[in-house]
Backbone bond lengths (Angstrom), bond angles and torsions (degrees), N, CA, C in turn:
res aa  C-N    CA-C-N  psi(-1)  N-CA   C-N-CA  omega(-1)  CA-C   N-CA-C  phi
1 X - - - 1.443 - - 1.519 109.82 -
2 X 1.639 106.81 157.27 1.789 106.04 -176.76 1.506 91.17 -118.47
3 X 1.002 110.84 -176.62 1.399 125.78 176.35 1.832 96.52 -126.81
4 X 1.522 107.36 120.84 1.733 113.37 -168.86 1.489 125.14 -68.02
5 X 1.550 102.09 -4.56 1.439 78.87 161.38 1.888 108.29 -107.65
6 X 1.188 123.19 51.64 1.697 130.52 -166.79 1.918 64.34 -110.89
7 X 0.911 146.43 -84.62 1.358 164.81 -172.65 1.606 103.47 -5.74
8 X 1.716 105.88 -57.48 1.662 97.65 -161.23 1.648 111.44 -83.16
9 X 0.747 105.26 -177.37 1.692 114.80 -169.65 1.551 125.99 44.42
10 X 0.998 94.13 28.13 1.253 105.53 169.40 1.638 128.44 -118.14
11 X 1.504 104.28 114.75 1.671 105.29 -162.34 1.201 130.44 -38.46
12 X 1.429 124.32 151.85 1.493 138.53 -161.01 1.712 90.55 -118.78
13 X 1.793 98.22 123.25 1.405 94.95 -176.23 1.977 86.51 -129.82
14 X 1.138 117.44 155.82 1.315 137.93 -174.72 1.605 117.39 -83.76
15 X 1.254 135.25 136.92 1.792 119.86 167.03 1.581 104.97 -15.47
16 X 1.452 108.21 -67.84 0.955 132.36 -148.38 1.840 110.46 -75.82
17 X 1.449 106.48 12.32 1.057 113.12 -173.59 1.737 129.74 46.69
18 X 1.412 91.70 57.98 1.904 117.55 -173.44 1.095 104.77 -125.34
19 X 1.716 106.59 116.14 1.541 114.57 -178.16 1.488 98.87 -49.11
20 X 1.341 139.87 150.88 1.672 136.38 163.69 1.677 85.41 -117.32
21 X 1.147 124.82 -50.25 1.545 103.98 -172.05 1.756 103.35 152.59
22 X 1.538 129.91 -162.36 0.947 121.37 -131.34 1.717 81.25 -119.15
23 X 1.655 129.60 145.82 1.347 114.49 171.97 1.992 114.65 -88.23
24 X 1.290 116.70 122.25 1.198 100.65 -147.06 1.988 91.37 -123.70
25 X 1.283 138.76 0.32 1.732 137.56 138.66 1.458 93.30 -153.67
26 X 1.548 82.54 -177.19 1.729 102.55 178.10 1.445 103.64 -136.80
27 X 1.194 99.98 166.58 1.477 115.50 -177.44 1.898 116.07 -87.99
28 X 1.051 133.52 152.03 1.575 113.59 -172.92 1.762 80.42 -137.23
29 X 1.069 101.03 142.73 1.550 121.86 155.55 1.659 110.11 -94.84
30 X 1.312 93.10 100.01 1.883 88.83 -179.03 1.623 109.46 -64.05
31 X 1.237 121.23 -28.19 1.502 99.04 -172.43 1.712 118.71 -80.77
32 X 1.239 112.82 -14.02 1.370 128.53 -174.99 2.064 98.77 -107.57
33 X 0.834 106.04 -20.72 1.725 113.40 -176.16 1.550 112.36 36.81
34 X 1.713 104.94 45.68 1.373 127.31 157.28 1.853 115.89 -103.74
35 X 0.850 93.76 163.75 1.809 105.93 174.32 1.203 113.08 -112.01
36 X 0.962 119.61 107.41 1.685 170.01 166.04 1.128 105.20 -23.31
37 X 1.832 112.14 -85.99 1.354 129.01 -158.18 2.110 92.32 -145.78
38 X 1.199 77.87 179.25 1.555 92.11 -164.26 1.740 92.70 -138.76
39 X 1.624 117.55 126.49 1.360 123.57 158.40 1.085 126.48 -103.65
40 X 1.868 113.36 124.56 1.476 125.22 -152.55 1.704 105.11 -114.69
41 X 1.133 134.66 101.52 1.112 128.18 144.34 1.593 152.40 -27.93
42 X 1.030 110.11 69.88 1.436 124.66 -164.76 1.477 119.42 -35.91
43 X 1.400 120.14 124.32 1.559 121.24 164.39 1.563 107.40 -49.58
44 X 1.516 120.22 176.55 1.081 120.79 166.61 1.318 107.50 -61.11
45 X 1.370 116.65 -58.68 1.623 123.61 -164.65 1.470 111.94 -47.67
46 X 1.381 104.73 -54.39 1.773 118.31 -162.78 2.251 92.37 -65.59
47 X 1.289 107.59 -48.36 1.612 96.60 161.11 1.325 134.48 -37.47
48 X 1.298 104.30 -29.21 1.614 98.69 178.70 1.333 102.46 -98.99
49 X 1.544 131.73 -48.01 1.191 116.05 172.19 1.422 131.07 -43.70
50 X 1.487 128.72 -38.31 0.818 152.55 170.89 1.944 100.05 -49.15
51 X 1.712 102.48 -28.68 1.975 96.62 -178.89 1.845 82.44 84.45
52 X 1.202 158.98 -10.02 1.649 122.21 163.20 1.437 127.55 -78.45
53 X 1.486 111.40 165.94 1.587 101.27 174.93 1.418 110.24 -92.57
54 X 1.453 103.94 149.66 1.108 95.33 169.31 1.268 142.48 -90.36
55 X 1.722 123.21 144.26 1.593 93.64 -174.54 1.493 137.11 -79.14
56 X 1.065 110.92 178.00 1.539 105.91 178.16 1.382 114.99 -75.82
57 X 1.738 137.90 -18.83 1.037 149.62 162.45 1.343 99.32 -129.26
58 X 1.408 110.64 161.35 1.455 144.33 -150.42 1.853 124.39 -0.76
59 X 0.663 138.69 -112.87 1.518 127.98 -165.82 1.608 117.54 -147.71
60 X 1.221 106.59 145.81 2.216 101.37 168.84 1.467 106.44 -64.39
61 X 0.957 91.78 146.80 2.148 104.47 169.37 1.458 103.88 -126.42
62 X 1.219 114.17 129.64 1.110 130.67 177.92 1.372 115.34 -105.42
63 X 1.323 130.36 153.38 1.461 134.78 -174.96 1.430 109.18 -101.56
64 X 1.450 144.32 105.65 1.143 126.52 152.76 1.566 135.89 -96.98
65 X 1.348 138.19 155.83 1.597 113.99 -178.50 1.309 102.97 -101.59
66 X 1.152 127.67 147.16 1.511 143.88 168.88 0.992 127.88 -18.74
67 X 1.682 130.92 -29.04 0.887 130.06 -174.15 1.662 106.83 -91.25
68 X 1.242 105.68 6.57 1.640 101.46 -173.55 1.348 92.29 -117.33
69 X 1.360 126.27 25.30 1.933 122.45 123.54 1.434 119.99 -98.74
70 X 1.557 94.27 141.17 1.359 109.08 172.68 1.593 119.42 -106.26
71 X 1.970 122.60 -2.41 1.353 132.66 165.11 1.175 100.39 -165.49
72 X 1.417 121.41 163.83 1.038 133.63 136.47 1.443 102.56 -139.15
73 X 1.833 84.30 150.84 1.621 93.87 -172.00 2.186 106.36 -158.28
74 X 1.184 98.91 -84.59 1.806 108.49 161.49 1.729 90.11 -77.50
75 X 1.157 100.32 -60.06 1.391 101.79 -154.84 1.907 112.84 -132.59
76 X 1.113 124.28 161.00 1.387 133.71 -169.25 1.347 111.94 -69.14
77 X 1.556 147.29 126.29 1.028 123.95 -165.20 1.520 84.47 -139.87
78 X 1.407 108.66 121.56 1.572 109.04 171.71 1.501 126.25 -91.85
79 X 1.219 130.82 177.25 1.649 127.20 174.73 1.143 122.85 -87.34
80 X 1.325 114.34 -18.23 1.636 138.82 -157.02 1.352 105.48 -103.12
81 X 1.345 126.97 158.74 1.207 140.73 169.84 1.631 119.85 -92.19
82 X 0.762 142.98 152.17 1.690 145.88 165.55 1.434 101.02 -27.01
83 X 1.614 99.12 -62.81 1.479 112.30 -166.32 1.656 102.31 -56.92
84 X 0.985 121.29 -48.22 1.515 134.94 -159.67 1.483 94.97 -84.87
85 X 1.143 145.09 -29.05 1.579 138.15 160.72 1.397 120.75 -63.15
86 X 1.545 123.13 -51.18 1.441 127.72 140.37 1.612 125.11 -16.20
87 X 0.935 140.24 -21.87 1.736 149.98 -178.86 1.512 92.56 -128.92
88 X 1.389 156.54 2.25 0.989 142.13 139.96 1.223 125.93 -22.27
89 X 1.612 143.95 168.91 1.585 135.46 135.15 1.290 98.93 -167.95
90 X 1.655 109.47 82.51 1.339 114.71 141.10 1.270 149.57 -28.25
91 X 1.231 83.46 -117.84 2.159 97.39 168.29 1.388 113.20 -62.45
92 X 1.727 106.37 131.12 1.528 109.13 175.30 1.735 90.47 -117.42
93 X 1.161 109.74 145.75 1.330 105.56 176.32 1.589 100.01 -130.96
């Protein structure tokens, strides 16, 4: 077992080995009291690739679901590629 905040701030790296950015909360399903999705804070770079603007204060957050990690450990290591996160659509709010 981890303790959930060992989880945030710790970098988001791509299959493809592409910084995406920093993991900064998670999502909890209260009735199952698992974590869902994971919210990633975008570098500048991975923002534009991604096609958003950037803001003038603080950063994009992106939604990912769980299954699009494959470790965490130093750092976040996902299954997916940049390209393959791009056609994603997680979180609907």
């Amino acid at each position: 077992m981890v303790e959930i905040t060992r989880l945030f701030w710790k970098k988001a790296y791509t299959a493809d080995n592409f910084e995406l950015g920093e993991v900064h909360s998670a999502e909890l399903d209260m009735s199952t009291w698992q974590i869902t999705s994971l919210y990633v804070n975008l570098t500048d770079e991975a923002t534009k690739k991604f096609g958003f603007k950037q803001p003038y204060l603080g950063r994009v957050t992106v939604c990912l679901p769980v299954s699009a990690v494959k470790a965490i450990a130093d750092v976040a290591m996902l299954n997916q590629t940049l390209e393959e996160l791009r056609n994603l659509r997680q979180c609907k709010e």
